[in-house]
N, CA, C and O atoms as a DFTB+ gen file, in Angstrom:
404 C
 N C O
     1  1     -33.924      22.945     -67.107
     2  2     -34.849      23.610     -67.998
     3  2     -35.076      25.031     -67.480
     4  3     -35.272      25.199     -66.277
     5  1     -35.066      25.602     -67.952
     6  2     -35.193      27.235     -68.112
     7  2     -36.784      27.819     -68.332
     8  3     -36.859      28.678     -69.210
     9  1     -37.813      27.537     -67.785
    10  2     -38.677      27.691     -67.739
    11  2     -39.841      28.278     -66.787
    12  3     -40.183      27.540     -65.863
    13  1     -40.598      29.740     -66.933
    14  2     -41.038      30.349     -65.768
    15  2     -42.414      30.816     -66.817
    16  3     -42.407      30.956     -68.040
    17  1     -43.633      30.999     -65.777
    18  2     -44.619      30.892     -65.613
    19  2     -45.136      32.445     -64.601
    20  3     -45.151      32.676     -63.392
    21  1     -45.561      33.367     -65.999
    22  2     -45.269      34.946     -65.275
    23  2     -47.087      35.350     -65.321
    24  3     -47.113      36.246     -66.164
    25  1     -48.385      35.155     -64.897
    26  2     -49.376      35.612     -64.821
    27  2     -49.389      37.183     -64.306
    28  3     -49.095      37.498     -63.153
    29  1     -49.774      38.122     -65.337
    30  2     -50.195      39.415     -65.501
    31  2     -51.059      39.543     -65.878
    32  3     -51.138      39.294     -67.081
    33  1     -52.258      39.987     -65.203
    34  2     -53.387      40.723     -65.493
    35  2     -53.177      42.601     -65.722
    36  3     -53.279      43.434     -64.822
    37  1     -52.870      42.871     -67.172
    38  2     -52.535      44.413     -67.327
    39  2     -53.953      45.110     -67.767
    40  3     -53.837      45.964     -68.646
    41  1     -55.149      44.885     -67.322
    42  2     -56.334      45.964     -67.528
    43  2     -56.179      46.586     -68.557
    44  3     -56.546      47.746     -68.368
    45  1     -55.721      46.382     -69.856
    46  2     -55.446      47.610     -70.880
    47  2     -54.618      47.995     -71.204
    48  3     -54.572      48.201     -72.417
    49  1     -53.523      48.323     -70.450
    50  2     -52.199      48.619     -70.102
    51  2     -51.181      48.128     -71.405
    52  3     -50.556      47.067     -71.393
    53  1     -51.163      48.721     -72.070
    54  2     -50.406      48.306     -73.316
    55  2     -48.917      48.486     -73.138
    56  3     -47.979      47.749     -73.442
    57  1     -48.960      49.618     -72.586
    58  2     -47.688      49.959     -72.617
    59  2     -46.706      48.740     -71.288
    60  3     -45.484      48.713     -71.140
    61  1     -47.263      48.280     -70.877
    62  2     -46.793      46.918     -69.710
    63  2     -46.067      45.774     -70.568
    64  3     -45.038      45.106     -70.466
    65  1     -47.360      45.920     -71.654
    66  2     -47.217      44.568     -72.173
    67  2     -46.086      44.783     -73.289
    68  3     -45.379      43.883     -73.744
    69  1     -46.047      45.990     -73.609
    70  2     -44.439      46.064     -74.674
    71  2     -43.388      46.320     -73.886
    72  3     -42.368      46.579     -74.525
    73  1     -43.260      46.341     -72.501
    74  2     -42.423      46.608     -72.025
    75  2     -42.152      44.830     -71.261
    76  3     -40.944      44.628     -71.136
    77  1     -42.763      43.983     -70.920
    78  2     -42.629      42.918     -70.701
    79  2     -41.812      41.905     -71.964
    80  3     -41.123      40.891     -71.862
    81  1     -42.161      42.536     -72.888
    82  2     -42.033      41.774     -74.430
    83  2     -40.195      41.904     -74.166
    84  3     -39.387      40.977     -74.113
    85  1     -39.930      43.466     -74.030
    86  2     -38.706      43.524     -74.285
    87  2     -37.757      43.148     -73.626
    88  3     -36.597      43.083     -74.033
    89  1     -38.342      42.722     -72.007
    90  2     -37.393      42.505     -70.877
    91  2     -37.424      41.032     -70.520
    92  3     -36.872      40.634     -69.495
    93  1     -38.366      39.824     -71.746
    94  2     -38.532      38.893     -71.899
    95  2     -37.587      38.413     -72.780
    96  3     -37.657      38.696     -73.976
    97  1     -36.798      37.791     -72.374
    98  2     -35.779      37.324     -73.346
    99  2     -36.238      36.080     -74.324
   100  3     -35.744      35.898     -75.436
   101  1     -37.232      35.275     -73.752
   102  2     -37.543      33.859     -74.057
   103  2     -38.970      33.795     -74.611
   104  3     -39.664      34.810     -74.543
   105  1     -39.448      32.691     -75.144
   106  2     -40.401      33.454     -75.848
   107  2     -41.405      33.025     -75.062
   108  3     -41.466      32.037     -74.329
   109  1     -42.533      34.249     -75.395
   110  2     -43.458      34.691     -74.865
   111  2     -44.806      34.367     -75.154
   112  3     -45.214      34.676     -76.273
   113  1     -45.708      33.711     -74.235
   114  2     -47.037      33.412     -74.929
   115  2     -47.651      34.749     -74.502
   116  3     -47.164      35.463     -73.625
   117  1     -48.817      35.040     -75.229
   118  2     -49.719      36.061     -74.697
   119  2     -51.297      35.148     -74.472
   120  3     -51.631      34.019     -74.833
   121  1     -51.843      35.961     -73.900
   122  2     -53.282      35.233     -73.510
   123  2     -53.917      36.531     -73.296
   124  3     -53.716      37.190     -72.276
   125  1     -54.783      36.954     -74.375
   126  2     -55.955      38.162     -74.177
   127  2     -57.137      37.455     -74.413
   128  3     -57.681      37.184     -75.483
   129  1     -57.518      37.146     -73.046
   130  2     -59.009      36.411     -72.869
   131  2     -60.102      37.298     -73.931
   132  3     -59.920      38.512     -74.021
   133  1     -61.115      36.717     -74.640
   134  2     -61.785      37.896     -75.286
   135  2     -61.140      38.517     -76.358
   136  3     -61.983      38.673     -77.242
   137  1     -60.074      38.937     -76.700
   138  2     -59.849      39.569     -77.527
   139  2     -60.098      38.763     -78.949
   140  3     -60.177      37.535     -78.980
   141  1     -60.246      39.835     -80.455
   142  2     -60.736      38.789     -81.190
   143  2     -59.617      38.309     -81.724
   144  3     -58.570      38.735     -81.238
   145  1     -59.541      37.415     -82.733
   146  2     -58.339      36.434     -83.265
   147  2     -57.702      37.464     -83.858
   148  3     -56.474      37.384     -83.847
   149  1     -58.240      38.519     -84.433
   150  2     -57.644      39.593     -85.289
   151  2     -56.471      40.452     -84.554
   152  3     -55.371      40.870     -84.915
   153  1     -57.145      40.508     -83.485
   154  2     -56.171      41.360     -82.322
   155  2     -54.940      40.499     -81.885
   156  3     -53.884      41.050     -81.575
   157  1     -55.061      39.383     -81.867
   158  2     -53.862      38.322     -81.154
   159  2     -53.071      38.236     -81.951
   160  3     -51.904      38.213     -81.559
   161  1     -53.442      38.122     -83.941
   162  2     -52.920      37.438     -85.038
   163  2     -51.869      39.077     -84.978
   164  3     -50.662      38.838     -84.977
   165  1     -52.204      40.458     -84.937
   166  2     -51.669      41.766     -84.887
   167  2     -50.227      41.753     -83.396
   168  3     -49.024      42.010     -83.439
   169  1     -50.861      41.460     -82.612
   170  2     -50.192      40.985     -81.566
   171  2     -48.606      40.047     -82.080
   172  3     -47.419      40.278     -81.851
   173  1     -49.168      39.166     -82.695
   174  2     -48.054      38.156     -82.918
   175  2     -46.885      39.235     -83.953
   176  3     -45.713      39.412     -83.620
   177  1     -47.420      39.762     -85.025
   178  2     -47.054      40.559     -86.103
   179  2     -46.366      41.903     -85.736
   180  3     -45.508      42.567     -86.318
   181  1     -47.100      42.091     -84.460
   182  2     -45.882      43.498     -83.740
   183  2     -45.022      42.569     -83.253
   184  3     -44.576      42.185     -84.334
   185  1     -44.566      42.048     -82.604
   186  2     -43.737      41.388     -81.887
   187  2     -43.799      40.944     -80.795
   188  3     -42.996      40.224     -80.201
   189  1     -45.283      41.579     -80.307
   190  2     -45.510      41.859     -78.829
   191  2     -45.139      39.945     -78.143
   192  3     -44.637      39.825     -77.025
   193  1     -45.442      38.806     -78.914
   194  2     -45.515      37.427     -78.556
   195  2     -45.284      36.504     -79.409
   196  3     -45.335      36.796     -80.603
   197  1     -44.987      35.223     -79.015
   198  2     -44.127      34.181     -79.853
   199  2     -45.685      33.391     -80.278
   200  3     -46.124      33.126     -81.398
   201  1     -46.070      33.237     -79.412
   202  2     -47.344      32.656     -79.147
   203  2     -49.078      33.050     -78.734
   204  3     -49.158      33.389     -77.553
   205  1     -49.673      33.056     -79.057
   206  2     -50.748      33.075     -78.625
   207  2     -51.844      32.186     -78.224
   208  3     -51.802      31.009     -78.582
   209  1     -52.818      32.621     -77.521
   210  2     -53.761      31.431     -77.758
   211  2     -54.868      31.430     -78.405
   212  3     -55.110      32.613     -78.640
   213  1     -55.882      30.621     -78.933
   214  2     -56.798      30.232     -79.690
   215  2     -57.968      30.104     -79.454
   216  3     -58.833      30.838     -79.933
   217  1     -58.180      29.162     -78.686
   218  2     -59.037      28.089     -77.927
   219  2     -60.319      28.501     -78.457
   220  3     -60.473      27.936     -79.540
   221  1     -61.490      29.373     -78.116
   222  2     -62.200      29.103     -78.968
   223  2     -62.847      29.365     -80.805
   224  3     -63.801      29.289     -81.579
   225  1     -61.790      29.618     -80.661
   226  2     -61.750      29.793     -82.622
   227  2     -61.052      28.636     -83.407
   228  3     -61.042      28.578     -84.636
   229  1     -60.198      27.300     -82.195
   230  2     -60.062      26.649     -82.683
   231  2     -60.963      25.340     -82.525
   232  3     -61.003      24.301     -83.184
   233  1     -61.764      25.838     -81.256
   234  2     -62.691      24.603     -81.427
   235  2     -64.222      24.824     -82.306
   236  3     -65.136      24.000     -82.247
   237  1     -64.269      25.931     -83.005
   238  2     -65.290      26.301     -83.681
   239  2     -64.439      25.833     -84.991
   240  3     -64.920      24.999     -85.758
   241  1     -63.801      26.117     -85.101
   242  2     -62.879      25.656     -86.569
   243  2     -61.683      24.831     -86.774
   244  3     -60.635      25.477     -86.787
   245  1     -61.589      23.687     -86.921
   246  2     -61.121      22.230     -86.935
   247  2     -60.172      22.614     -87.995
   248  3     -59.063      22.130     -87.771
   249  1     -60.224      23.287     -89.027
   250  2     -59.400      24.086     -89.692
   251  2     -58.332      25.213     -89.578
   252  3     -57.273      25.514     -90.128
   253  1     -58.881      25.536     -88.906
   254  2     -58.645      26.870     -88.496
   255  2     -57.174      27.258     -89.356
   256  3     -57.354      28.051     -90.280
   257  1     -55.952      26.853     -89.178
   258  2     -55.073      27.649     -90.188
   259  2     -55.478      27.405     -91.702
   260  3     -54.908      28.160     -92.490
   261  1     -56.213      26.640     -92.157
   262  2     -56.862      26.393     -93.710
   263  2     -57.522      27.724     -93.363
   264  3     -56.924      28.763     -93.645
   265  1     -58.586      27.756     -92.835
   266  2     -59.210      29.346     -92.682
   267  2     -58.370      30.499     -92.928
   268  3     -58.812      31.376     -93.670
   269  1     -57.409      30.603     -92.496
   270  2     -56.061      32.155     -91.756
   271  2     -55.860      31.754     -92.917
   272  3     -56.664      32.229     -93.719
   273  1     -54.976      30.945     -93.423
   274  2     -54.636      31.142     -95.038
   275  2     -55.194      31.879     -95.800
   276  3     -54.862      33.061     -95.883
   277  1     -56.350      31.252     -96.667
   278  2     -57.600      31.532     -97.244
   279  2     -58.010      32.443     -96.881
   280  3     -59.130      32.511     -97.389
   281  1     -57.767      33.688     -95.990
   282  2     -58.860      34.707     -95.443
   283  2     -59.840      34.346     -95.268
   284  3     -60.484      35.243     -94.723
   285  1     -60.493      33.365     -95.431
   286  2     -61.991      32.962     -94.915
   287  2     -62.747      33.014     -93.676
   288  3     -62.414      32.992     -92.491
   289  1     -63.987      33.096     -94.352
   290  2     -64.830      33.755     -92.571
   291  2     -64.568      32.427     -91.534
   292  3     -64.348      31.325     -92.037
   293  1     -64.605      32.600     -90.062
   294  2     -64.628      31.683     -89.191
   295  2     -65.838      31.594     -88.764
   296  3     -66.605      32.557     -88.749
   297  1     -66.219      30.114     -88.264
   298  2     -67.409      29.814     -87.615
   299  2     -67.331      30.357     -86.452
   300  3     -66.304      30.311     -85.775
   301  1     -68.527      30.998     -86.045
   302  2     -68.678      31.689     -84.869
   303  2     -68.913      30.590     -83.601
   304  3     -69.869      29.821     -83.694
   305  1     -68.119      30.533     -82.537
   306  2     -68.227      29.652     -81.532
   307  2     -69.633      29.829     -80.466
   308  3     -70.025      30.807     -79.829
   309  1     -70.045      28.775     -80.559
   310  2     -70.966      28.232     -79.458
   311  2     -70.570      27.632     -78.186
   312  3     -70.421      26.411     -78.134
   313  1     -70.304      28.667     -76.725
   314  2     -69.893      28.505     -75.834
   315  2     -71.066      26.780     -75.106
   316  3     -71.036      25.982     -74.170
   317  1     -71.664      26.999     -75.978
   318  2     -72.712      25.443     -75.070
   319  2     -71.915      24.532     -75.201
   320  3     -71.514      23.723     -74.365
   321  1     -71.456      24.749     -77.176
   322  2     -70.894      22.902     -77.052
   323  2     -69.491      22.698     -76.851
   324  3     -69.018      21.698     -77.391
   325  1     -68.620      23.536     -76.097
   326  2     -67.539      23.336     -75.811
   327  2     -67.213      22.439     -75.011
   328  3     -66.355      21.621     -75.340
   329  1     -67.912      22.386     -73.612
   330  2     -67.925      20.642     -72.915
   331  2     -68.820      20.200     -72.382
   332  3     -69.107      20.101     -71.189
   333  1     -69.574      19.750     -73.778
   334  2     -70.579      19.285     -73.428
   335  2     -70.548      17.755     -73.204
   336  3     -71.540      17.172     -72.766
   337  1     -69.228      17.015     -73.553
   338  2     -69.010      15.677     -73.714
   339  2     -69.791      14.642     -74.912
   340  3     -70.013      13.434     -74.829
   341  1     -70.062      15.453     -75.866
   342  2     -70.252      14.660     -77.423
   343  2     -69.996      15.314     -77.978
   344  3     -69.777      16.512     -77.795
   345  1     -69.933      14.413     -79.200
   346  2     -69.428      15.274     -80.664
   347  2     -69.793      16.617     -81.240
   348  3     -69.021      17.124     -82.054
   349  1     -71.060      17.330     -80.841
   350  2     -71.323      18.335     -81.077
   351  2     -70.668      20.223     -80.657
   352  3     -71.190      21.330     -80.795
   353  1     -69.406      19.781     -80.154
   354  2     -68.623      20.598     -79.566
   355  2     -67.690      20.900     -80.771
   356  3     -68.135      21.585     -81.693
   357  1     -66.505      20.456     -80.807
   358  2     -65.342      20.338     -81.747
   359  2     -65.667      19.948     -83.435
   360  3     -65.399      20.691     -84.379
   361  1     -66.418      18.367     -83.543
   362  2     -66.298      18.441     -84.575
   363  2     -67.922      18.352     -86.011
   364  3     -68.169      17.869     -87.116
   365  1     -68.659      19.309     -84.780
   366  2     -70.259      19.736     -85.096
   367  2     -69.999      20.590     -86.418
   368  3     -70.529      20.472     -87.523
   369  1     -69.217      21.310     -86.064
   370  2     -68.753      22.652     -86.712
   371  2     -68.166      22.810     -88.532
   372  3     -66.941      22.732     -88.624
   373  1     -68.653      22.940     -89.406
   374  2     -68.301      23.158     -90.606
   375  2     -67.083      23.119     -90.668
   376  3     -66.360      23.762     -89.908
   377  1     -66.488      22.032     -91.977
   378  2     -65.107      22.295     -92.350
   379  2     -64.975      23.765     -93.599
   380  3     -66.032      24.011     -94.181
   381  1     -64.167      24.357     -93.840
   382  2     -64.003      25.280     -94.827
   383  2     -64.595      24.138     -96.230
   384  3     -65.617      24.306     -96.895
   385  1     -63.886      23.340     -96.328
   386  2     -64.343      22.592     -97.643
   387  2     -65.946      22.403     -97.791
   388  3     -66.436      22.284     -98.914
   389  1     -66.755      22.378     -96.611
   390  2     -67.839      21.494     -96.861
   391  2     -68.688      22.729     -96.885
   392  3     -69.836      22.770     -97.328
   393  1     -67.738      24.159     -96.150
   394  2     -68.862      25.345     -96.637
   395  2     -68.660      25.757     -98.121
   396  3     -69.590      26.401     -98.607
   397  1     -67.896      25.566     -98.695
   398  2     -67.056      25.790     -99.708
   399  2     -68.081      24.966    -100.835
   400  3     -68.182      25.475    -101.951
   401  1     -68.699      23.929    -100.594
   402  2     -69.787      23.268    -101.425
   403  2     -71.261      23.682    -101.548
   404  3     -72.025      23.039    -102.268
């Protein structure tokens, strides 16, 4: 398996990260802690990554690509109930349909 595991912390550094993109032959996750979904979803759309991550926009929204479709607003995440160990974490959170009523 052909598989490597490259942690870069680039402070801003944009120009790193298009230059990593290109000398990456294989595909590439990105991880911009903080950044908003808007910035990652732009990210994916330059080319800069194959992948991104989510995490809390997907545990605020159980939907979440029904959302990205739809342009629809996302539920804003509540860092409390992420592990809190009950249901009020993941699936507390409004489906698009049930705001939709």
């Amino acid at each position: 398996m052909n598989l490597a595991y490259l942690h870069v912390i680039h402070a801003g550094d944009e120009d790193l990260v298009a230059r990593l993109r290109r000398e990456w032959p294989t595909a590439l996750l990105l991880n911009r802690a903080g950044a908003p979904l808007e910035a990652r979803i732009a990210d994916l759309d330059a080319g800069l990554a194959d992948v991104v991550t989510v995490a809390a926009a997907a545990l605020a929204n159980p939907d979440l690509p029904a959302r990205l479709q739809a342009n629809a607003p996302l539920n804003a995440a509540d860092p409390a109930t992420f592990y809190g160990g009950d249901h009020t974490g993941h699936t507390g959170y409004p489906t698009l349909d049930a705001a939709q009523k």
